[in-house]
Every structure is written in structure tokens, then in C-alpha cells.
C-alpha positions in Angstrom: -38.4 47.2 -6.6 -41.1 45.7 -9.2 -44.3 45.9 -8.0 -47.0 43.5 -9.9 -50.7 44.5 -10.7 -53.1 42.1 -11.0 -55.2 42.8 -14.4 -58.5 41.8 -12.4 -57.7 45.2 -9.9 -59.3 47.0 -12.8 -62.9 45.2 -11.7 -62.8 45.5 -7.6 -65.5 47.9 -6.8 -63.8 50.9 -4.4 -65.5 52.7 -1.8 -65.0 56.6 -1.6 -68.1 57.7 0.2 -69.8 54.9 2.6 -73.6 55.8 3.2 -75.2 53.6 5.7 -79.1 54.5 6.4 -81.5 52.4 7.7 -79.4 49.0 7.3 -79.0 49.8 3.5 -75.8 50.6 2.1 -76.2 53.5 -0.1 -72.7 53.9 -0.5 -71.0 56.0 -3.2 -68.4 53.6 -5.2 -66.9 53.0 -8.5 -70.2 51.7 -10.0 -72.2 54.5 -9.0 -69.8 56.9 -10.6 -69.3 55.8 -13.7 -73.3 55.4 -14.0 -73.7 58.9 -13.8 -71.0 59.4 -15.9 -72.5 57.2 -19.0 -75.9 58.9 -17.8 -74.6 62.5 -17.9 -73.1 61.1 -21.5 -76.0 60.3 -22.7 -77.9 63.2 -21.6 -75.1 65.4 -23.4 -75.9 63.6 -26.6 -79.7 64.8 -26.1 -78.7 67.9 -25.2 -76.6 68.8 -27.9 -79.4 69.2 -30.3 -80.6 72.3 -28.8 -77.2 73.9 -28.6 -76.5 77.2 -31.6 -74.6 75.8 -33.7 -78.0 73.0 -34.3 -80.5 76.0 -34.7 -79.4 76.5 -38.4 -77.4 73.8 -39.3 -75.9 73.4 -42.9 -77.3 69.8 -43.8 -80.6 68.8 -42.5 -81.2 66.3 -40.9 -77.7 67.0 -38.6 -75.6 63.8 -38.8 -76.3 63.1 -35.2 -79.9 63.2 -35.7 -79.7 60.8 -38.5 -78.0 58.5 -36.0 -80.6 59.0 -33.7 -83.3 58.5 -36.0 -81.6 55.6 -37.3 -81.1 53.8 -34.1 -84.5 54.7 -33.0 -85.9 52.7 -36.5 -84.0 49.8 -36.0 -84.7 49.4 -32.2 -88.4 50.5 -32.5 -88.7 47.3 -35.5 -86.8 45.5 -33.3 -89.4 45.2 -30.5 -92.2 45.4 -32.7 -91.5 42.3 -35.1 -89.7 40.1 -31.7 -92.9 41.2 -29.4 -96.1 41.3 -32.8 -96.3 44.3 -31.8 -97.3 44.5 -28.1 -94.4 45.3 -26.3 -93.7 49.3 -27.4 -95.1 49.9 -24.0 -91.1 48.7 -23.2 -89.4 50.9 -26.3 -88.3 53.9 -24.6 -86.8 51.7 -21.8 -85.4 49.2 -23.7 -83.5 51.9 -25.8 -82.2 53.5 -22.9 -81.3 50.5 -21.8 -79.0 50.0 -24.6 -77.4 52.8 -24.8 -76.6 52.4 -21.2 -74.8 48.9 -21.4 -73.4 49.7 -24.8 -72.1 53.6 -22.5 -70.9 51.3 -19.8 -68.9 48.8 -22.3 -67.5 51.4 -23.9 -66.5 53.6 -20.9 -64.4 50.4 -19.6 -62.0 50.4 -22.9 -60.7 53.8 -21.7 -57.0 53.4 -19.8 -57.8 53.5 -16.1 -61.6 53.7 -16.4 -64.2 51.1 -15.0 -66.4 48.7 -16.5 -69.4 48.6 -14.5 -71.1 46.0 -16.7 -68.5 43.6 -16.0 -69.7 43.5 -12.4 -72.2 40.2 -11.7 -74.0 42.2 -9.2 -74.9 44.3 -11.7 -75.8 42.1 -15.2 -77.7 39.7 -12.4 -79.9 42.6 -10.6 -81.1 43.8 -13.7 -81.4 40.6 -15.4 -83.5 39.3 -12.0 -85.5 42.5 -11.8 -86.5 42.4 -15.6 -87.6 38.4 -15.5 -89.3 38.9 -12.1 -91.3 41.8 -13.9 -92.3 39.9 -16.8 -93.4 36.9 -14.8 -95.6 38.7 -13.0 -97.0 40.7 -15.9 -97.9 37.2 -17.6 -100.1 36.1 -15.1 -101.6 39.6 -15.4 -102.8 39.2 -18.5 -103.3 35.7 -18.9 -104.3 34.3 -15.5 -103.3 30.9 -15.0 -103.4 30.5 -19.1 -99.0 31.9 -18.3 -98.4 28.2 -17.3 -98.8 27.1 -21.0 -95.7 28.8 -21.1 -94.3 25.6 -19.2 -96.4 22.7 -20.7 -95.8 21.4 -24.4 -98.5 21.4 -26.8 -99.0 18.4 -28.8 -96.2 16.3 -27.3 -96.5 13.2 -26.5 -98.1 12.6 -23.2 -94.9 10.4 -21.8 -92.9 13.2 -22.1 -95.0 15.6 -20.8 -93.3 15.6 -17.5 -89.8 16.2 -18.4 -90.3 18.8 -21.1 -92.3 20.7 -18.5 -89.5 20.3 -16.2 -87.0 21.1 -18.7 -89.4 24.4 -19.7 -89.2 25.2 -16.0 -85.7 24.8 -14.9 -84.8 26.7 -18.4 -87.3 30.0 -17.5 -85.8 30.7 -14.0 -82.0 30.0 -15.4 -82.5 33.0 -18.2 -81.2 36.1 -15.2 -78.5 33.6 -14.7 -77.7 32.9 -18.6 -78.5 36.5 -19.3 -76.0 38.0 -16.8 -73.3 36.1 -17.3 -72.7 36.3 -21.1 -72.9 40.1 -21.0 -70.5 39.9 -17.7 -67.8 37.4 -18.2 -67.7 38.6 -22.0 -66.8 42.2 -21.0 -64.3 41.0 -18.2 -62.4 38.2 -20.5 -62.0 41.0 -22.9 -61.0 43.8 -21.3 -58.6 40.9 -18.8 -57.5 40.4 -22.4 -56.4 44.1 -23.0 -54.8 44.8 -19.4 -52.4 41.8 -20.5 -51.3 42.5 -23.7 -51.0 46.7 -22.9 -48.5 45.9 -19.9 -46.6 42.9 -22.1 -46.3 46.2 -24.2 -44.9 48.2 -21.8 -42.8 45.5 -20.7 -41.2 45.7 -24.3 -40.7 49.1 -24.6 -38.9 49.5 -21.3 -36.6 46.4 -22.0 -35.9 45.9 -25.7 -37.5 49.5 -27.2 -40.1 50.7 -29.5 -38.6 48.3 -32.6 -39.6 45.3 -30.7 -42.9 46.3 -29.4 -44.4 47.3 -32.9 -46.0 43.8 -33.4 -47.8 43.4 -30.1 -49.0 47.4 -30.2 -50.7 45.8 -33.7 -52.3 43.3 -31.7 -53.4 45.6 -29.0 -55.5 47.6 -31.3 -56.8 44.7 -33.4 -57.9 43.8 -30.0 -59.4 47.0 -29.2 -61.2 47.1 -32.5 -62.6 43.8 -32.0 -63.6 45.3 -28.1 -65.6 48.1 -29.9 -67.6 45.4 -31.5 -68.3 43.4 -29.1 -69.6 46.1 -26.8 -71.5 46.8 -29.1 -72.5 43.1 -29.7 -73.1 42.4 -26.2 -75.5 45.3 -25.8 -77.3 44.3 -28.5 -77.4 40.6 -27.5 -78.9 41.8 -24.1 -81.9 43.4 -25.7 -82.7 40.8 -28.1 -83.0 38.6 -25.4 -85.1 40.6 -23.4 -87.3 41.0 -26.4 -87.5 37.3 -26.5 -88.6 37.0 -22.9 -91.0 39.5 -23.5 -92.7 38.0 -26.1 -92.9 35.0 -24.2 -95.1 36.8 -21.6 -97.5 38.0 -24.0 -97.7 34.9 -25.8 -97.3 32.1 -23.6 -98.4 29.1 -25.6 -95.5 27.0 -27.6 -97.4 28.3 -31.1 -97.1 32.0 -30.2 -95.3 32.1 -33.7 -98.9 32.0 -35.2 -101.7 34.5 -34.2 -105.2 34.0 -35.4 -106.9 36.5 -37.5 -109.9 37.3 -39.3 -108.3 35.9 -42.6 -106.9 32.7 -40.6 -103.5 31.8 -39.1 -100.8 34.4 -40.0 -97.0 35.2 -38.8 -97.6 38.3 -36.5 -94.7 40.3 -38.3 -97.3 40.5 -41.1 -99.7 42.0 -38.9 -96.7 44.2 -37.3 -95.6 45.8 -40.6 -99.0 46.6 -41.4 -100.4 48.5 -38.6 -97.8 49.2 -36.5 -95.3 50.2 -38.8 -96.8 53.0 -40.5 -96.7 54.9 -37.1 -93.2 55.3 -36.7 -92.3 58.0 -39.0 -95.0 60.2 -36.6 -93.0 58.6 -33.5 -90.0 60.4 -35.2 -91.4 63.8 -36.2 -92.9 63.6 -32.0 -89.9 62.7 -30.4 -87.7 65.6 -32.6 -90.2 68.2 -32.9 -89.3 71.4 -31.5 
């Protein structure tokens, strides 16, 4: 008998410890694991600069420390020339963030493994919690001055109306938007490679190796292309983010311009000039024995 699997079986969310307390259902399941299992990655990766062999390595920096501190530069300018600047209060969670959806994406190419960022439940509650949170943080530091966020400056006063509508209707779409590029991307393409391995198999068992040569090819081009896009989609996420963030701290439709005491300027000028030059002591804090 020939029994047929379903490549969406890979995404259902299984039950192995149910937890009930209080009405909530704290129940252990697929997501939860393979969390902890990116999160005890990712602590493994910080943990392996203290282990011997790093006490006197041969090159210094180590190679993984360069990729650290690499990663660390480009996500630390990333914030700081999408937010002018303001928003390294969010760094350290942003780049965990990262590393967790990028862990979680990656995790979900190995055979039998889970995706947990393919789960809408998941993208949307931490694309709804994030929005909620910089709503609120607008109208504590502007006031009522957020809602210029929503009305156009300088356009014409017919229109007024419907941009402000469009404004609106566009703001509390973004968890939707946001959610579902990062999940149906990661469920088409991992879908994708469920297909194509079992046509593999298929092959193999009924014509031999000879004949399955050209679709293993396009199973790994596939896979290589995965690896990029996970890492893509992480870095997608982020950007975003970044671009709701800045939003909040600058909630007037000319946020691109800041004033200064030498007039109107683009605020990356005024990034790379006093923010900047405290990143190397970021990096000589955050490795320092």
C-alpha cells in the first residue's frame, strides 16, 4: 500500500505536552521547541568565545568574532542611518531578532525539522506586538503631534481626506503586510522543496539514480536559493521594522529633513557624525573580557 503525505504536514503545529493553567494554554508544541532550539543555537555561538581553544587563538580577531563584529557594524548603521540616529535604544533587540528569524528559517531547510516562522500565528503576534509598541511610544513623545503621521503636509486641501484615509488604512495593514511576506515566503519555499525531494525519491525508487541526477540538480539549486532567502527574509523583516520606527520618531511627512543649527540637513549626515564614531567603543564593550 502507498501511503501519500501531504507536503503542508511539515507546517501543522503538534502537541506533545498540553499545559492548561488559568484558561491559557501554555502548551509545549512544535513551535516552542524549535525556539529553544534556535535560542540554545544562538547562545552556543556566544558561548563559544570563551571556550580553550579561543583563549590563545592563532589569528586575532578569531574568524567567528570577525563575523560578529561584522554583523554587529552593519546592523548597528543599519538602525542608525534608517532611525537618524534615535532608535539604538532598539539595537540589541533588533539583532537578536534577526538572528532569531534568520535561526528559525534556517532550522526549517533541515529534513524533518520545523519552520516556526512559517506559522501566521507567529510572523502576525510579533508583527502586532511590535506596531502596537511603536504606536504607543509616538504619542509618548510627541503627544497628539503622532497624528501628522496620518495627515499630508502641503497637499491639496481636496484631497486631504482621502490621503489621510489612505495614511490610515495603510499604518494598521503593516502587522498584516509584515507577517505575511516573511510567512507565506518561507512556506511556498520550503512547499517547494518537500515537492521536488519526494519527485526525487519517486525517481530513484522507479527508474534509478541515472534518471534522478537532473531533478537532485534542481533540488539543491533550490536549496541554495532557500539559504538566500532566509536570509533575505530576515533581513526584509528588520528593515521594515526600522522603517516603522523611524516613523514614530518622526511623524511628519518631511522627517527626511531635520533642522539644524546650520539649516535643513539629511539626518544620515548628522548620524555619521556623532553617532558613528561610537561604535568601534560599542565593539571593544561588547567583546571585552
Amino acid at each position: 500500500m502507498m501511503v501519500l503525505f501531504s507536503p503542508l504536514e511539515g507546517f501543522e503545529v503538534l502537541i506533545y505536552c498540553p499545559i492548561y493553567f488559568l484558561g491559557f494554554d501554555l502548551s509545549v508544541n512544535s513551535v516552542t521547541i524549535y525556539v529553544v532550539l534556535v535560542l540554545l543555537g544562538l547562545f552556543g555561538l556566544g558561548f563559544e568565545f570563551r571556550l580553550p581553544w579561543n583563549w590563545y587563538p592563532r589569528v586575532i580577531p578569531t574568524y567567528m568574532q570577525m563575523c560578529v563584529e561584522y554583523s554587529y557594524r552593519f546592523f548597528f548603521d543599519l538602525i542608525g542611518g534608517m532611525t537618524s540616529g534615535k532608535g539604538f535604544a532598539f539595537f540589541p533587540f533588533f539583532y537578536f531578532l534577526f538572528f532569531l528569524i534568520f535561526g528559525g528559517n534556517l532550522i526549517g531547510l533541515l529534513p524533518f525539522a520545523y519552520t516556526f516562522t512559517a506559522q501566521f500565528a507567529v510572523t502576525l503576534g510579533v508583527s502586532v506586538m511590535l506596531n502596537i509598541g511603536f504606536f504607543f511610544l509616538g504619542f509618548r513623545l510627541h503627544g497628539r503631534a503622532f497624528l501628522h503621521l496620518f495627515w499630508p503636509v502641503g497637499a491639496p486641501a481636496v484631497l486631504v481626506p482621502l490621503v489621510a484615509f489612505i495614511e490610515i488604512v495603510s499604518y494598521f495593514i503593516r502587522p498584516l503586510s509584515l507577517s505575511i511576506r516573511l510567512f507565506a515566503n518561507m512556506t511556498a519555499g520550503h512547499t517547494l522543496l518537500h515537492i521536488l525531494a519526494g519527485f526525487v525519491i519517486s525517481v530513484v525508487k522507479g527508474s534509478g539514480w541515472k534518471m534522478a541526477i537532473f531533478p537532485l540538480l534542481l533540488v539543491v539549486a533550490i536549496f541554495l536559493l532557500e539559504l538566500g532567502i532566509a536570509f533575505v527574509q530576515a533581513y526584509v523583516f528588520i528593515v521594515l521594522l526600522c522603517i516603522y520606527l523611524n516613523d514614530t520618531y518622526h511623524p511628519y511627512h518631511l522627517s527626511f529633513l531635520f533642522f539644524s543649527p546650520g539649516g535643513f540637513e539629511p539626518p544620515i549626515v548628522a548620524y555619521q557624525t556623532t553617532v558613528l564614531n561610537q561604535l568601534n567603543y560599542g565593539i571593544e564593550f561588547f567583546f571585552s573580557p
